[in-house]
Backbone and ligand atoms as CSV (ligand in chain L), in Angstrom:
chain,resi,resn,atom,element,x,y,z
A,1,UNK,N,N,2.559,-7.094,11.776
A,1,UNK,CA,C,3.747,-6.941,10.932
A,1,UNK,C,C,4.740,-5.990,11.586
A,2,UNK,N,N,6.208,-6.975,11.468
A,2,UNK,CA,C,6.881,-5.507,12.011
A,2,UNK,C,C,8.101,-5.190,10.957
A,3,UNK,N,N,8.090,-4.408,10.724
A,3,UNK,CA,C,8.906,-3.595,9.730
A,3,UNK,C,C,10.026,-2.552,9.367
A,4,UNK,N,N,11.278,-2.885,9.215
A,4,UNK,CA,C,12.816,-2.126,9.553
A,4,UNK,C,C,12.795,-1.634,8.381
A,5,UNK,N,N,13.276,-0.175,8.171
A,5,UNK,CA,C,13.859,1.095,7.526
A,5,UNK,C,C,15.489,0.789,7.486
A,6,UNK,N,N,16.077,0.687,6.775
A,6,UNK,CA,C,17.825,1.137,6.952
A,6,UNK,C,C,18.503,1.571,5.927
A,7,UNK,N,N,18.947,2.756,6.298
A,7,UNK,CA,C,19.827,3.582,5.095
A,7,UNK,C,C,20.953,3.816,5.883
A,8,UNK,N,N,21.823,4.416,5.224
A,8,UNK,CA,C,23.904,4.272,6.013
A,8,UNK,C,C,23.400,5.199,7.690
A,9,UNK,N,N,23.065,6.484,7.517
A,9,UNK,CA,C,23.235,7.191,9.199
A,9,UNK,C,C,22.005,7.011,9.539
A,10,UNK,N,N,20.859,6.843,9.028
A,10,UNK,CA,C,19.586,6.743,9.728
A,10,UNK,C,C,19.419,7.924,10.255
A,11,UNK,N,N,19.698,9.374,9.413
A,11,UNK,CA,C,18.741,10.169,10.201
A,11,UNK,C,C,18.070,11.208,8.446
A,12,UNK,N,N,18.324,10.732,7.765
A,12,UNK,CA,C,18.025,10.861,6.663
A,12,UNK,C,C,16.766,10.171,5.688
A,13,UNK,N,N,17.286,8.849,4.957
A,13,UNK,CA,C,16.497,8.439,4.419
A,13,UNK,C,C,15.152,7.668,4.678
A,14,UNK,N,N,16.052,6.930,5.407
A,14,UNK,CA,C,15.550,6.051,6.515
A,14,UNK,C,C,14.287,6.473,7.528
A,15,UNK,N,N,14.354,7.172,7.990
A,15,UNK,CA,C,13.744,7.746,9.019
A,15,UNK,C,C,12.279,8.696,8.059
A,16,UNK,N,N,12.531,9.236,7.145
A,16,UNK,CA,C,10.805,9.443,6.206
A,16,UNK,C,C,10.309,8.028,6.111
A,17,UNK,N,N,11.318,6.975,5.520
A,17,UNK,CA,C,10.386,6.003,5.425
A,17,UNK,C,C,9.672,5.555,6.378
A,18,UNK,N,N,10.231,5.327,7.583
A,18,UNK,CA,C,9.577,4.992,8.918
A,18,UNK,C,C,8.550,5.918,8.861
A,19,UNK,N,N,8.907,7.315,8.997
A,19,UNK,CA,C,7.277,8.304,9.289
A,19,UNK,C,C,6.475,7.988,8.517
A,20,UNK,N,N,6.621,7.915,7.122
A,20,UNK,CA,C,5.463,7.689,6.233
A,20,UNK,C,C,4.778,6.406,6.349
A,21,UNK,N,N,5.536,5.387,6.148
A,21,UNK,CA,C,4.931,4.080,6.441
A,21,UNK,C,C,3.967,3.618,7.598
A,22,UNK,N,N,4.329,4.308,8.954
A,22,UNK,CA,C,4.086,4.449,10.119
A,22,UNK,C,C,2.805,5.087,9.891
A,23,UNK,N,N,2.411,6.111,9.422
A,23,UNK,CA,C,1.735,6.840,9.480
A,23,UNK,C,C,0.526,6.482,8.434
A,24,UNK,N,N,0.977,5.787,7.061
A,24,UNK,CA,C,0.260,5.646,6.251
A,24,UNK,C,C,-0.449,4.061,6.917
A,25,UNK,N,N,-0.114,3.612,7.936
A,25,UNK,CA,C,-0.609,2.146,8.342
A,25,UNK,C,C,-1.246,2.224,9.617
A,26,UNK,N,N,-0.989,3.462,10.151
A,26,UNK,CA,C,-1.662,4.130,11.117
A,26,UNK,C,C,-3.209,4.098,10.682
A,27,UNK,N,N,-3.457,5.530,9.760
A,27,UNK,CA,C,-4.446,5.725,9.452
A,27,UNK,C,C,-5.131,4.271,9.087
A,28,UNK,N,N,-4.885,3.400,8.244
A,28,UNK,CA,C,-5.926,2.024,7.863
A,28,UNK,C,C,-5.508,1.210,8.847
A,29,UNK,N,N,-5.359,1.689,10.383
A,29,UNK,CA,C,-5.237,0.782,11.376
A,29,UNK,C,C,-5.277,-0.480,11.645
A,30,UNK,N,N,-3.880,-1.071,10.619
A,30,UNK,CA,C,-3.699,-2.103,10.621
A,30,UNK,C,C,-2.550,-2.301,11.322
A,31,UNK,N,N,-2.175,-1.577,12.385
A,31,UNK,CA,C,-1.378,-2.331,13.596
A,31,UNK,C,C,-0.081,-2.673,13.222
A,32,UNK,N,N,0.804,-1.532,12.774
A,32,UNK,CA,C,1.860,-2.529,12.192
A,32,UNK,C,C,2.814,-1.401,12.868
A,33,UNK,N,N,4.274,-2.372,13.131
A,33,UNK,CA,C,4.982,-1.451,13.826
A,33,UNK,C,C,6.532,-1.036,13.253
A,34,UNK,N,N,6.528,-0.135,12.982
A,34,UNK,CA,C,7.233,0.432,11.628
A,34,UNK,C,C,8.870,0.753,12.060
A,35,UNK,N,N,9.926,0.752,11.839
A,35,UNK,CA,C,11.092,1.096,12.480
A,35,UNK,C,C,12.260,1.446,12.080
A,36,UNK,N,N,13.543,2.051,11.775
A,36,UNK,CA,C,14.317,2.164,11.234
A,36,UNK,C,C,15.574,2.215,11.745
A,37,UNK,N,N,16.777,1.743,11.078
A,37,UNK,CA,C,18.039,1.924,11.774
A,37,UNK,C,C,19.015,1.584,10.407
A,38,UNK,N,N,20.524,2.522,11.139
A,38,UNK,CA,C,21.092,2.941,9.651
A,38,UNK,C,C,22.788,1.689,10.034
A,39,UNK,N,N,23.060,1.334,9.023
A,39,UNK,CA,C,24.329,0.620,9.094
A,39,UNK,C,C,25.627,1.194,9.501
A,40,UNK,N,N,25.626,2.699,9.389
A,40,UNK,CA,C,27.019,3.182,10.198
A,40,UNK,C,C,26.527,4.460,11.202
A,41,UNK,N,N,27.366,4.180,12.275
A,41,UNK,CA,C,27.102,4.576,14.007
A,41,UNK,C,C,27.156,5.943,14.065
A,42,UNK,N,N,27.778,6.735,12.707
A,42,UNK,CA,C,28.138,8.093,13.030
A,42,UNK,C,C,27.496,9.162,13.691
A,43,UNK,N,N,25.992,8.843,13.402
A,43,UNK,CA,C,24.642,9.448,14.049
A,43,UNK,C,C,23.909,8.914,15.212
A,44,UNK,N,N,24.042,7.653,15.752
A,44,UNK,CA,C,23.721,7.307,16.303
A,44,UNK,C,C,23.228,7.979,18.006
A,45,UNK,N,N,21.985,8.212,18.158
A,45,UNK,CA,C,21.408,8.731,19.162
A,45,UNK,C,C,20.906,9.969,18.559
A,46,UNK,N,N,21.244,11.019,17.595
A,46,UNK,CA,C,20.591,12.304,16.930
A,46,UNK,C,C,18.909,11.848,16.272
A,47,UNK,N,N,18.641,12.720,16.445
A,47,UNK,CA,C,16.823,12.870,15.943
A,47,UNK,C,C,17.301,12.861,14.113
A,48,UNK,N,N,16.347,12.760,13.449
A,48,UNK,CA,C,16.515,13.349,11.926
A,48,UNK,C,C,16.768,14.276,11.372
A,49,UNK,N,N,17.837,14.567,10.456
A,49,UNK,CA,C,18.152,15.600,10.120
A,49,UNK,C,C,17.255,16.615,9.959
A,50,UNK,N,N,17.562,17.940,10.021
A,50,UNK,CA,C,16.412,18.960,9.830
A,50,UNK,C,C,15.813,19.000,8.646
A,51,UNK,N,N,16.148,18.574,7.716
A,51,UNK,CA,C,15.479,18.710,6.413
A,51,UNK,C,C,14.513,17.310,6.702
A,52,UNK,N,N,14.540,16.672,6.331
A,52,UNK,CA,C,13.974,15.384,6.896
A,52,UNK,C,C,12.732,15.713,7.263
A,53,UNK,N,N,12.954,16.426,8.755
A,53,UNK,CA,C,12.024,16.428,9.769
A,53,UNK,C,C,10.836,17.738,8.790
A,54,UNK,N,N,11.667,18.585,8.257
A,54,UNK,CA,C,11.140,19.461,7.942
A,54,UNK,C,C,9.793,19.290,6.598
A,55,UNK,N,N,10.408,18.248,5.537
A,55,UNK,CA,C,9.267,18.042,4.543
A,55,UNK,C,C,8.642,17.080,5.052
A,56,UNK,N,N,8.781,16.000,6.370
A,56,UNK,CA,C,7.729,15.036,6.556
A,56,UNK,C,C,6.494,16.247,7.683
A,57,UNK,N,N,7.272,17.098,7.913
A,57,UNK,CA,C,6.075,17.976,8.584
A,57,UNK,C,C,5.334,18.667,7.919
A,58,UNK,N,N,6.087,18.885,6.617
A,58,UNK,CA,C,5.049,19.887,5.188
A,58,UNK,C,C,3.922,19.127,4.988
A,59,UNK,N,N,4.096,17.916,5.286
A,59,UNK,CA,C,3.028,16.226,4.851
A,59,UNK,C,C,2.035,15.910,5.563
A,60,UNK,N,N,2.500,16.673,6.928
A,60,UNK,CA,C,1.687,16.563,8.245
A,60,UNK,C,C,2.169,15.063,9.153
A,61,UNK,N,N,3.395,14.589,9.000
A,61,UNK,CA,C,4.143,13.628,9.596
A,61,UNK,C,C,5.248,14.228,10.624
A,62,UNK,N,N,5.192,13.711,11.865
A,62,UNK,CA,C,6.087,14.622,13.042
A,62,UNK,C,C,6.903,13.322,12.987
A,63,UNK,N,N,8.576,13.758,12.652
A,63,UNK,CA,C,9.146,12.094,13.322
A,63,UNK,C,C,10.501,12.614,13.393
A,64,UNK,N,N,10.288,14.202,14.624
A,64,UNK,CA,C,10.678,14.371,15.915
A,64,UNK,C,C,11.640,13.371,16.642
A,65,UNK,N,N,10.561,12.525,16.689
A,65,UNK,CA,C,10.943,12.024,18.509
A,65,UNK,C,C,11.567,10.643,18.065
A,66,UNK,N,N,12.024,10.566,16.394
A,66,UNK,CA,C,12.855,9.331,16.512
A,66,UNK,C,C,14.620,9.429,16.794
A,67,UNK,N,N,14.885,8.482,16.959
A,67,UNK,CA,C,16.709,8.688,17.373
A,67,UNK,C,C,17.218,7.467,16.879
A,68,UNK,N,N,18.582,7.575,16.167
A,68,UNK,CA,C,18.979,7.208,14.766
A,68,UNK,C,C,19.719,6.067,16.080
A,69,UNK,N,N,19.535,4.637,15.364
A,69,UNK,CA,C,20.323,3.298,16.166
A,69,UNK,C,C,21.316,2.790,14.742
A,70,UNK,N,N,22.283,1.811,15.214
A,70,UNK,CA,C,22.987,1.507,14.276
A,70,UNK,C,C,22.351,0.199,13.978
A,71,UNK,N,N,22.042,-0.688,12.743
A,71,UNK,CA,C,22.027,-1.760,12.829
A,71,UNK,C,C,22.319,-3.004,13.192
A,72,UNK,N,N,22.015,-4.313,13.794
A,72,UNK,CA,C,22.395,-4.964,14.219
A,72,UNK,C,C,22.246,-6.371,13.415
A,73,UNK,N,N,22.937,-7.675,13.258
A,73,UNK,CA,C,22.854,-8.833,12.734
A,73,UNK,C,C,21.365,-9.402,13.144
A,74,UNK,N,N,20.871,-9.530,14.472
A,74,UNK,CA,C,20.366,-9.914,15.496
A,74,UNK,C,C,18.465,-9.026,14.743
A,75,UNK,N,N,18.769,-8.205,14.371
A,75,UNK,CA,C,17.447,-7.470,13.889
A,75,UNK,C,C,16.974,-8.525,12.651
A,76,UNK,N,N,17.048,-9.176,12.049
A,76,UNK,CA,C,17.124,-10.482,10.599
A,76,UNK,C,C,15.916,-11.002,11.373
A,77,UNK,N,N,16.011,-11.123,12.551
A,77,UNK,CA,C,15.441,-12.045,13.646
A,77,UNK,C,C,13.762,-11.208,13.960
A,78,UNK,N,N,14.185,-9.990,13.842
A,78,UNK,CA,C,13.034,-9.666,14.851
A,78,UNK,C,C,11.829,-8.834,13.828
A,79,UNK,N,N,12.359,-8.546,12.139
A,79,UNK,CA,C,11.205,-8.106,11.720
A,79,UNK,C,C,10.564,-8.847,10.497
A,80,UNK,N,N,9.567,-8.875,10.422
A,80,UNK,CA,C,8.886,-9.748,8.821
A,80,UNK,C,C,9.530,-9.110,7.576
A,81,UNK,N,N,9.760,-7.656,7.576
A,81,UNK,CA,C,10.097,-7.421,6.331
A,81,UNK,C,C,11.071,-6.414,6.880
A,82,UNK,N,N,12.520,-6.582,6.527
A,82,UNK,CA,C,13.226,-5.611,6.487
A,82,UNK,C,C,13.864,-4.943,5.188
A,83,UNK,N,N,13.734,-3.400,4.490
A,83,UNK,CA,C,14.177,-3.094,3.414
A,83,UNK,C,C,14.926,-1.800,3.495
A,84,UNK,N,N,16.069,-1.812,2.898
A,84,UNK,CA,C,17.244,-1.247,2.298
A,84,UNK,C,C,16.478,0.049,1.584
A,85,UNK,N,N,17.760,0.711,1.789
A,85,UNK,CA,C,17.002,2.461,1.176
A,85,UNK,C,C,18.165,2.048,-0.327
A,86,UNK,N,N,19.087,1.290,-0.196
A,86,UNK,CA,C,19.978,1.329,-1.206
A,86,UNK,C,C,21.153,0.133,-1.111
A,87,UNK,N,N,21.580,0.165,-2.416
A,87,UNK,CA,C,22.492,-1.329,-2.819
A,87,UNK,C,C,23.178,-1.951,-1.833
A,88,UNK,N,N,24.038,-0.414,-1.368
A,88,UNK,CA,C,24.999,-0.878,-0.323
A,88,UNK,C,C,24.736,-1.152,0.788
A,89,UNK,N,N,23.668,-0.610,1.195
A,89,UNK,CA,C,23.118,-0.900,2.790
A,89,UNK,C,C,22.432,-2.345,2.471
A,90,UNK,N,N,21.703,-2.592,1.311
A,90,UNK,CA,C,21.568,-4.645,1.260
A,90,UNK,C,C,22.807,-5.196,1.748
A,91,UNK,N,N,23.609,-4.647,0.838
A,91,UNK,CA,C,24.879,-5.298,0.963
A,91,UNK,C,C,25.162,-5.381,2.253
A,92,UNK,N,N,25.524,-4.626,3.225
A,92,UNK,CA,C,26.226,-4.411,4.472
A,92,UNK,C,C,25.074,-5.370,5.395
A,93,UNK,N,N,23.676,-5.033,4.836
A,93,UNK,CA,C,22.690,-5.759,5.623
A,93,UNK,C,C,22.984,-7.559,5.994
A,94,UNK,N,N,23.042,-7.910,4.318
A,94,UNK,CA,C,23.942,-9.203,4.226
A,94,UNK,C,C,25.058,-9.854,4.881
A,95,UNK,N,N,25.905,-8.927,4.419
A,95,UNK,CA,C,27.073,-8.960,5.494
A,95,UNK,C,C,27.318,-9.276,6.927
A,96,UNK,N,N,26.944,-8.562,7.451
A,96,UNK,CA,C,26.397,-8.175,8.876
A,96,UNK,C,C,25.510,-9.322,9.468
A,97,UNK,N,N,24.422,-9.991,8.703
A,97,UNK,CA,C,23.584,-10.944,9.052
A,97,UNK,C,C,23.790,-12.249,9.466
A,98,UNK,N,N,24.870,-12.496,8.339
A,98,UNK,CA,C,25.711,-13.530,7.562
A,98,UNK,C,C,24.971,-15.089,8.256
A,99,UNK,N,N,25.404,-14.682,9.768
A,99,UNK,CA,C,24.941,-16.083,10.855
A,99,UNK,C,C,23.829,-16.084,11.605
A,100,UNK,N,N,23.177,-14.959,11.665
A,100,UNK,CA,C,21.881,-14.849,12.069
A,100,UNK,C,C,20.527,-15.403,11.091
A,101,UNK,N,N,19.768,-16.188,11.644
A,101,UNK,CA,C,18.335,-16.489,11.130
A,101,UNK,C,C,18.024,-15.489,10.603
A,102,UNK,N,N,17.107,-15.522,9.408
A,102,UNK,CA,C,16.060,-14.487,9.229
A,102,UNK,C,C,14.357,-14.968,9.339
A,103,UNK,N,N,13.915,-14.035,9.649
A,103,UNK,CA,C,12.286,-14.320,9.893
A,103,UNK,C,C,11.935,-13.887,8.772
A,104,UNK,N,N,11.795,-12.882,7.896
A,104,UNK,CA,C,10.908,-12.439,6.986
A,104,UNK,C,C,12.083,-12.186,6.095
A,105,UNK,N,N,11.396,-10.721,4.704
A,105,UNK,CA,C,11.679,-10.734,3.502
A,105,UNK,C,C,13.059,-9.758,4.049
A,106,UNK,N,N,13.892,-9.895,3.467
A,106,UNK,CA,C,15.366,-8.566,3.203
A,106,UNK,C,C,15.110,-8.399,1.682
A,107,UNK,N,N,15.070,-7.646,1.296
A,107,UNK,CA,C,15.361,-6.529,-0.041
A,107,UNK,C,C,15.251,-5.218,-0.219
A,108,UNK,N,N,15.789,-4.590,-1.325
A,108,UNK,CA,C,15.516,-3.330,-1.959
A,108,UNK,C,C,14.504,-2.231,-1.458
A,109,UNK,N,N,14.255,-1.339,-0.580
A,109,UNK,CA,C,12.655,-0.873,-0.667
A,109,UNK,C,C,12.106,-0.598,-1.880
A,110,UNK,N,N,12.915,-0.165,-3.010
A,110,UNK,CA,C,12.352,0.469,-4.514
A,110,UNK,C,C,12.066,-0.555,-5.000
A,111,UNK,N,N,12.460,-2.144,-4.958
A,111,UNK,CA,C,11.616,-2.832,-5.624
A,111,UNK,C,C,10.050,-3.466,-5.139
A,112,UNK,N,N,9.876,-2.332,-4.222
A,112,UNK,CA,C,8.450,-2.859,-4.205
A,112,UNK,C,C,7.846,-1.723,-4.963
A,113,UNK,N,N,8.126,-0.805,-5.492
A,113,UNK,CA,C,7.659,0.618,-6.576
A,113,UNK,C,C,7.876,0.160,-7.936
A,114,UNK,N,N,9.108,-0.245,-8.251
A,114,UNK,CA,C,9.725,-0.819,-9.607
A,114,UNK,C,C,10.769,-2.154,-9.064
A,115,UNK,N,N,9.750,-3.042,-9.129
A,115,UNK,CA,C,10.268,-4.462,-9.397
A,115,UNK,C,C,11.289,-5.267,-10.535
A,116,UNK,N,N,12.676,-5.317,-9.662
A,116,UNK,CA,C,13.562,-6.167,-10.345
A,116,UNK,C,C,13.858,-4.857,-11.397
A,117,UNK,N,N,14.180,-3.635,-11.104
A,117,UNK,CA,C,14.891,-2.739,-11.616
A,117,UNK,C,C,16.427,-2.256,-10.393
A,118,UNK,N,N,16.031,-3.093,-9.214
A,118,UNK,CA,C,17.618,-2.433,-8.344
A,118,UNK,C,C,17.339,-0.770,-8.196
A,119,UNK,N,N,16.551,-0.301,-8.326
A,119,UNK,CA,C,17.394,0.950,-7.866
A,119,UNK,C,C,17.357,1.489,-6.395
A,120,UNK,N,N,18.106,2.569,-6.197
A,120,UNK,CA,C,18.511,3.077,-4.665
A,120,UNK,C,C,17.903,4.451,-4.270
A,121,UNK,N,N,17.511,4.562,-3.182
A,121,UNK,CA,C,17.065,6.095,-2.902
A,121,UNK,C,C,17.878,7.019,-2.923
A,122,UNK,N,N,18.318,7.748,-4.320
A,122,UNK,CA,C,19.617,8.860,-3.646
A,122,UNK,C,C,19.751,9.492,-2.311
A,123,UNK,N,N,21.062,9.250,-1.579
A,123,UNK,CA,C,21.115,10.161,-0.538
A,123,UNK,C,C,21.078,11.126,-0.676
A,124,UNK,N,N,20.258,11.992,0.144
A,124,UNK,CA,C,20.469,13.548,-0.092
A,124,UNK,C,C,21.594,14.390,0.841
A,125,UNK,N,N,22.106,13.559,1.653
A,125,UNK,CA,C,23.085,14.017,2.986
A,125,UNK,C,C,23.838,15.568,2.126
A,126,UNK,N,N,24.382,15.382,1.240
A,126,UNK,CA,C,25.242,16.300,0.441
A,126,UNK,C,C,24.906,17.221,-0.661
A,127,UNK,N,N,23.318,17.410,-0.597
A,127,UNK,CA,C,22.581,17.590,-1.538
A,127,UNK,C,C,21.944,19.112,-0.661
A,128,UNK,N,N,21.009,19.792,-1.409
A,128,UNK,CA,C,20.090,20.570,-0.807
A,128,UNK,C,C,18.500,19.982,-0.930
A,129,UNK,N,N,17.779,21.197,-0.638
A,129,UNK,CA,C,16.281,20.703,0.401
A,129,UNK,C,C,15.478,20.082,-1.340
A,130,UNK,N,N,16.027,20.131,-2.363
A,130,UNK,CA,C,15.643,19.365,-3.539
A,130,UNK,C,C,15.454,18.462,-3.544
A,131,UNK,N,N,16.474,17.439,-2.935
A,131,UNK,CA,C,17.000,16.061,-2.513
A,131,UNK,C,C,16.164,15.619,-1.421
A,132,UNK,N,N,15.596,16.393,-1.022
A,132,UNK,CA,C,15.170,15.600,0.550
A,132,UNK,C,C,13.224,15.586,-0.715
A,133,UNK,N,N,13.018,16.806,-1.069
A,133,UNK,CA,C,11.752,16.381,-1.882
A,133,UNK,C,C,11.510,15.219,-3.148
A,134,UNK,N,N,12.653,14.730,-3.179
A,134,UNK,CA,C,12.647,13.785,-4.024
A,134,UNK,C,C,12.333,12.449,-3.875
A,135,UNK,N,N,13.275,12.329,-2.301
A,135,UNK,CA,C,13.156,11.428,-1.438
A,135,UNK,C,C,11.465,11.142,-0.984
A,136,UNK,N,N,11.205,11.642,-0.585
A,136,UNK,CA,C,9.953,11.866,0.042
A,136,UNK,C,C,8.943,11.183,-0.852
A,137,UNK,N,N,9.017,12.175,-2.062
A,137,UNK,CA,C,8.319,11.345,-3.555
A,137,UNK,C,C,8.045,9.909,-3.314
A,138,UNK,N,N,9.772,9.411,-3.724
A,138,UNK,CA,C,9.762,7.983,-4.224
A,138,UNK,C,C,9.545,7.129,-2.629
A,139,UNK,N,N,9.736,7.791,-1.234
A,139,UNK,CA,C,9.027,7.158,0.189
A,139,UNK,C,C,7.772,6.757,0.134
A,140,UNK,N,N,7.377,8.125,-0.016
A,140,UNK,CA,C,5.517,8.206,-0.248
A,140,UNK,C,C,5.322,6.890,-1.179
A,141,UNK,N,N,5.405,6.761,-2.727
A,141,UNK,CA,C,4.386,6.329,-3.386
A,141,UNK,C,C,4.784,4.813,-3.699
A,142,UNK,N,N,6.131,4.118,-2.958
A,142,UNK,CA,C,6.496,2.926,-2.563
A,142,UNK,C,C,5.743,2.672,-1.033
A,143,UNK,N,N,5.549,3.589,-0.502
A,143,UNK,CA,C,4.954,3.115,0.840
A,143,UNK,C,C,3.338,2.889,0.715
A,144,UNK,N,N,2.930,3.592,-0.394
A,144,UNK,CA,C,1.156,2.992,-1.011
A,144,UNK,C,C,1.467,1.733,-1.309
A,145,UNK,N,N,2.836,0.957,-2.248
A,145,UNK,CA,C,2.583,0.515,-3.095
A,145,UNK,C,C,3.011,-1.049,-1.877
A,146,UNK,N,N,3.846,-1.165,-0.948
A,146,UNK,CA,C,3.983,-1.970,0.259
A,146,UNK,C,C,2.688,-2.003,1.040
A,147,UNK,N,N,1.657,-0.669,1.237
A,147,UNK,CA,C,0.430,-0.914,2.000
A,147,UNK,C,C,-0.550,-1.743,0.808
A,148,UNK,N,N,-0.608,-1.574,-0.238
A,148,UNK,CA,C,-1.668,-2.079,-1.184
A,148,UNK,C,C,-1.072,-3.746,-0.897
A,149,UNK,N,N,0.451,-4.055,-1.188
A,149,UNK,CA,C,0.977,-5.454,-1.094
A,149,UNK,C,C,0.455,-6.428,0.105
A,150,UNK,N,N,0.823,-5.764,1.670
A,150,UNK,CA,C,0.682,-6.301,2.569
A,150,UNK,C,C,-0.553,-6.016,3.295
A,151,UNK,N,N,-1.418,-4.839,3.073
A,151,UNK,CA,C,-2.818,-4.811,3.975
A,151,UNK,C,C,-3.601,-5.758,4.061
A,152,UNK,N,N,-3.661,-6.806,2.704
A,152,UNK,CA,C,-4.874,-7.573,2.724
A,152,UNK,C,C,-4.320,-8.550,3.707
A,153,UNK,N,N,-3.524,-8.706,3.936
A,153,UNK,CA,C,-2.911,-10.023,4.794
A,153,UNK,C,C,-3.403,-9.496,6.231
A,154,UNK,N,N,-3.847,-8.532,6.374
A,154,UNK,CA,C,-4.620,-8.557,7.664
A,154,UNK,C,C,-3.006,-7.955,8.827
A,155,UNK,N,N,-3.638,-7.032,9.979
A,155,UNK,CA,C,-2.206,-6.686,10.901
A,155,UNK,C,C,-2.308,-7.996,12.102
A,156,UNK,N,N,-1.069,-7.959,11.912
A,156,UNK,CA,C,-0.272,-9.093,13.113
A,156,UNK,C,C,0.205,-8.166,14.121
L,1,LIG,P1,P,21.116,8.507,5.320
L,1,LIG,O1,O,22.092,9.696,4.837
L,1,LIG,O2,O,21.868,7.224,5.119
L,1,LIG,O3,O,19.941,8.632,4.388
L,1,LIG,O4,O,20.778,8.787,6.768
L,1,LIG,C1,C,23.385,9.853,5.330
L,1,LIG,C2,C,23.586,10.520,6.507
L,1,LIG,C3,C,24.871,10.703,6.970
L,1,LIG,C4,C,25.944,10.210,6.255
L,1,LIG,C5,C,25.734,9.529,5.067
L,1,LIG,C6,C,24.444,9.348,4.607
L,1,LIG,N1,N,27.260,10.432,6.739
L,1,LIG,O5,O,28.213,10.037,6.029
L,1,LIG,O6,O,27.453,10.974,7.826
């Protein structure tokens, strides 16, 4: 299984989900290769914000050594499941795709936590280190709830 993260700068939301997911599919070594990238370029090439980096390390998750890419149409193509941290980044995802194939699922990441409720991961960009623990929360216990969905299907 390979699997895209995307929130607007990708060095924020985006990028816990990758660590956690990564990490939580690690441990039940089911081989899956986890990834993220954000729909606008502003960050593009920076590691994760320090807060970020800072509560996925409280967790015992290092994700250091990732560096924020912008999204591409052409990505539709290359992962089984790609999911949105929020409305607008579906949206832009859509957008953006428009003429490209897709291989796997595009939606919501929160509706795999709360199904067919829409909701979005608040950004915390403008927020304090509250916001980034919140985040983390609703990362974490959607990223059980995607490993419980997809483990039995065995890693590709
Ligand atoms: P993210 O948060 O999409 O979770 O990475 C943001 C980071 C930067 C900006 C917006 C959101 N920005 O406008 O620079």
């Amino acid at each position: 299984m390979r699997i895209l993260m995307v929130c607007l700068g990708n060095i924020c939301r985006s990028p816990i989900a990758e660590g956690v997911l990564q990490h939580k599919a690690d441990l039940k070594g089911l081989g899956w290769v986890v990834e993220s990238a954000g729909t606008e370029s502003y960050h593009v090439g920076e590691p994760p914000h320090r807060l970020s980096q800072k509560i996925c390390l409280e967790h015992g998750i290092d994700i250091s050594h990732q560096r924020a890419r912008k999204f591409t149409g052409a990505d539709v193509d290359r992962y089984d499941l790609i999911y949105a941290m929020a409305g607008d980044v579906l949206h832009e995802i859509h957008r953006t795709s428009a003429s490209a194939g897709s291989r796997g699922h595009i939606g919501l990441f929160l509706d795999e936590l709360n199904p067919g409720l829409n909701e979005s991961v608040p950004d915390p960009y403008y927020g304090g280190e509250d916001g980034y623990h919140h985040v983390f929360d609703l990362v974490n216990r959607t990223c059980d709830a995607i490993i419980s969905r997809y483990a039995q299907q065995g890693s590709k």
